[in-house]
N, C-alpha and C positions, 0 to 999 in steps of 0.2 A: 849433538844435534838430534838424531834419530833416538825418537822415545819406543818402548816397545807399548802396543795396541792392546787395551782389553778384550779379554776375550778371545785372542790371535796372539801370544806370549811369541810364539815364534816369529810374528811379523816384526819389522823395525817403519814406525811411522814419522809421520811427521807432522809440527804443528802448524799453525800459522806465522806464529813467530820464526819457526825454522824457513818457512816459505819467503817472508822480509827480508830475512839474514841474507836468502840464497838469491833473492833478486830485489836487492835495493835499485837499481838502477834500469835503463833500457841496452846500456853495455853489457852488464851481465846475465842479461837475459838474451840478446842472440848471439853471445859466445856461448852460452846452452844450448840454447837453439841447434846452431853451426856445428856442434860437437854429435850431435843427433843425428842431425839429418846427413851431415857429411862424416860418417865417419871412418872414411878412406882417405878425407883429404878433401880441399871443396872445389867442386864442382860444379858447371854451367848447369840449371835448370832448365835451358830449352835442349841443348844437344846433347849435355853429360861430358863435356870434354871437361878434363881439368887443368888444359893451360889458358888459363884467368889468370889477372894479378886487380889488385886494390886500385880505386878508382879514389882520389884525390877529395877530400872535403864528402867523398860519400855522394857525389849526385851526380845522374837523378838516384844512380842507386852501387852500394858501395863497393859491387866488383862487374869486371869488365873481360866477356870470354872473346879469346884471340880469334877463335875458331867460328862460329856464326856471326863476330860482333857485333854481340847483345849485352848491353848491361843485364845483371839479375841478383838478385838476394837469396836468401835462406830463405825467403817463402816463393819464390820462383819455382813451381813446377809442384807446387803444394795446394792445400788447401785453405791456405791462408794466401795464395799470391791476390785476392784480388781486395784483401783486410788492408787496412791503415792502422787497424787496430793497436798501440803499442806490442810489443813482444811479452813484456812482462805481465800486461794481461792477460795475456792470452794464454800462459804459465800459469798465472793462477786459478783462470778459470777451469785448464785441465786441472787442475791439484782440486778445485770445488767440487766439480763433475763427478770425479773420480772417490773423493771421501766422502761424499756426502748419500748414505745407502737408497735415500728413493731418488736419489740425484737432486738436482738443481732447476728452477724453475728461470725463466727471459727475468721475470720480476725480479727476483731475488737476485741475480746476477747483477742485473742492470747498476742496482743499487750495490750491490756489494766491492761494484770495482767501474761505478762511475762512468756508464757506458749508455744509452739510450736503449729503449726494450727492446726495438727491433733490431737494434745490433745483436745485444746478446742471445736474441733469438736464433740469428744468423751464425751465431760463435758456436751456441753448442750443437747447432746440426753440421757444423764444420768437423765438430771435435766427433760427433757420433759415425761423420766418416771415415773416420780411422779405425772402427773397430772393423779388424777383423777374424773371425773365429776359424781359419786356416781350413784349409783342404784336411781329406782322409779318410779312413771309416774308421768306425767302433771296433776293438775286437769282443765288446760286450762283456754282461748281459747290457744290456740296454733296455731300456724305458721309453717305450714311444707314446704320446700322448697330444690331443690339441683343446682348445680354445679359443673363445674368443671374446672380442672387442667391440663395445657396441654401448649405448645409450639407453636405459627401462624405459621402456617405452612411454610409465607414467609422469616420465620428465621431458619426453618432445612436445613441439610444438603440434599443433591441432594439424596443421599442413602436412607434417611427416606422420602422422597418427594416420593420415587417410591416407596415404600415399601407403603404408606397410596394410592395411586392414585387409583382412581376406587372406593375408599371406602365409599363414599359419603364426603358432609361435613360437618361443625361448630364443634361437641364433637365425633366427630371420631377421635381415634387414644389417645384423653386425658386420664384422672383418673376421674371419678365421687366420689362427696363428698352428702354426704344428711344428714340433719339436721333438728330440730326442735328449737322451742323457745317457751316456755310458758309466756304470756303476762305478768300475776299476779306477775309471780318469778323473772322475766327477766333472769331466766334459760336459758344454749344451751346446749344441746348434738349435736355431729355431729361425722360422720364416715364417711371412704373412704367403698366403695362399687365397688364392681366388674362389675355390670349393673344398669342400670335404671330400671327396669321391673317392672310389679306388685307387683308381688312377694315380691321382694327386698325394694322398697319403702315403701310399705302400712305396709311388716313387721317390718319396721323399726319405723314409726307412732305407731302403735298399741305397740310396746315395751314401748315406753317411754310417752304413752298418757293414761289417766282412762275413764274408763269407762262412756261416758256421756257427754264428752269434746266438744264442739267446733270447731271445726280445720280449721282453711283455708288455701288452696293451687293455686295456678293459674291451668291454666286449662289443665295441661297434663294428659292424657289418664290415665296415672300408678295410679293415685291415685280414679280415677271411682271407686264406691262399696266401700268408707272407712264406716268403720263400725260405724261413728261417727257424729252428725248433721255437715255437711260438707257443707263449700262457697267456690266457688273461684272468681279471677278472671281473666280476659282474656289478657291477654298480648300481645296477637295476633292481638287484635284491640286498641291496646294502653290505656288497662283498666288497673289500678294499682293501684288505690282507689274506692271502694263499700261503703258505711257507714264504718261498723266495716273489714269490708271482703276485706285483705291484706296481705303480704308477706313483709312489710318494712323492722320489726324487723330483722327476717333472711336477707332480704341480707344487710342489715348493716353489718351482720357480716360478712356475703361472702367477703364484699367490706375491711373490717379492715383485715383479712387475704389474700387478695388478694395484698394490698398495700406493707402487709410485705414481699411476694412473687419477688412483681416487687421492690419493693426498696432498700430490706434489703439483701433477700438469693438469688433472681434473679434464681436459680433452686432450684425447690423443686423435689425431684425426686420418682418416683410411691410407691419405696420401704420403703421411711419414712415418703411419705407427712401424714399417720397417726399419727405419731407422730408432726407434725406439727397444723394438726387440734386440737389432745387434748390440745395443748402447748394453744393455740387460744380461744377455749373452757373452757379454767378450768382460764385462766389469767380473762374471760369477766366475769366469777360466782362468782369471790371473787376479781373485782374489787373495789367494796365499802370499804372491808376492810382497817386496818392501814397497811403500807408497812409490819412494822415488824410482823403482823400475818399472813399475806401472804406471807413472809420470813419462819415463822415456818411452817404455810399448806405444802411448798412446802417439807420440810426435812424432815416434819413428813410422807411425801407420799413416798419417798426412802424407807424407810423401807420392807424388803419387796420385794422387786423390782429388776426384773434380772440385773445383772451388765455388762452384755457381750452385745455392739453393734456392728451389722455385718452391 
């Protein structure tokens, strides 16, 4: 089944045809499901007790916990509890998500697995809650760096043209993203932030760096006083390589999320681009893996996880 990946010899992927094989059915796809989410054994989704037993013909829903007496499912206490959506789509749609490098558009989904747009719109901000890039800090170097997210102004409307005027320019009016990457791990974290400021940046360094690190940044003012042996370099005078003292790593990623911005979603908009960055973020942490365990990471991360996208 599992072919190996160009370009990734060491990964074992999979195709589409392998995806068929592995879920012809809506049976075989929440006995996957159930092996994911339960795998201690299954479990009530509102209390966590697991004396439940099978509920007769499946309804309303096909198991029954002794202990709060509530019917519940494998997507009970998930982010799919409040979906209809078959199982098996919603399988494949993680396996689209997940192989597909600038990911997957509502459009293209829709179509690809027969679902209306604003469902699958609903699907993959379901699926982007599951990522998550885990607690800790860097033991470095680390690369800390930000950007952002915003519209040229020579594509707004005349109404937001006046509304920004006066305001200065280049990241007036966008969304700031700030991020880090640890050389050693090829880890990233990254988050949307409300400003650039000291405060905001340096805080965000020091969350996710140890004690003793390394860190290098280009040379904005915000990061002055990091509490850590600290390079930059200057971008100002078209410096971008020092010996070790760079920013590549990050904006690689900037650039791999940025592509999927102008190619794939064309608006990312202020109110979910963080769910876009985690989507970005947690795909680059556990791309070495085989498809199919980055298929289970991601269903194991619903778990958990609010169901409601506004």
């Amino acid at each position: 089944m599992a072919q190996k990946a160009p370009g990734r010899s060491f990964r074992s992927g999979l195709s589409l045809i392998d995806i068929m094989d592995m879920f012809p059915d809506e049976v075989s796809a929440s006995k996957w499901f159930e092996s994911i989410m339960w795998p201690a054994g299954r479990c009530c989704g509102h209390c966590g007790s697991t004396e439940t037993k099978p509920v007769p013909n499946a309804k309303p829903m096909p198991y029954w916990c002794k202990d709060c007496r509530s019917y519940f499912s494998v997507r009970t206490g998930t982010a799919l509890q409040r979906s209809k959506v078959p199982l098996r789509k919603w399988a494949i749609a993680v396996y689209l998500e997940l192989t597909s490098l600038k990911s997957v558009s509502s459009m293209k989904l829709h179509r690809d697995i027969s679902v209306r747009q604003s469902t699958a719109w609903f699907m993959l901000h379901r699926i982007r809650e599951a990522w998550n890039t885990g607690p800790g800090q860097f033991a470095g170097p680390v690369e800390a760096d930000e950007t952002y997210f915003g519209g040229k102004r020579k594509n707004m409307s005349n109404a937001k043209r006046k509304e920004l005027a006066g305001t200065g320019r280049g990241a007036v009016g966008k969304t700031a993203v700030v991020g880090v990457k640890d050389r050693e791990t090829k880890q990233v974290r990254a988050k949307v932030v409300e400003n650039t400021d000291k405060p905001t940046l340096q805080g965000f360094v020091v969350e996710h760096t140890s004690p003793g690190a390394t860190v290098y940044t280009d040379e904005a003012s915000a990061y002055e006083g990091l509490p850590f042996k600290h390079e930059t370099v200057r971008h100002s005078v078209a410096e971008y390589v020092r010996d070790q003292a760079h920013t590549n790593g990050m904006e690689s990623f900037w650039a791999t999320l940025k592509r999927a911005h102008t190619g794939t979603f064309h608006k990312m908009s202020p109110k979910h681009l963080n769910r876009y960055v985690n989507e970005f973020a947690g795909k680059h942490n556990i791309r070495d893996a085989d498809t199919i365990d980055q298929m289970q990471h991601v269903v194991a991360g619903l778990v958990g996880k609010d169901a409601g996208v506004n």
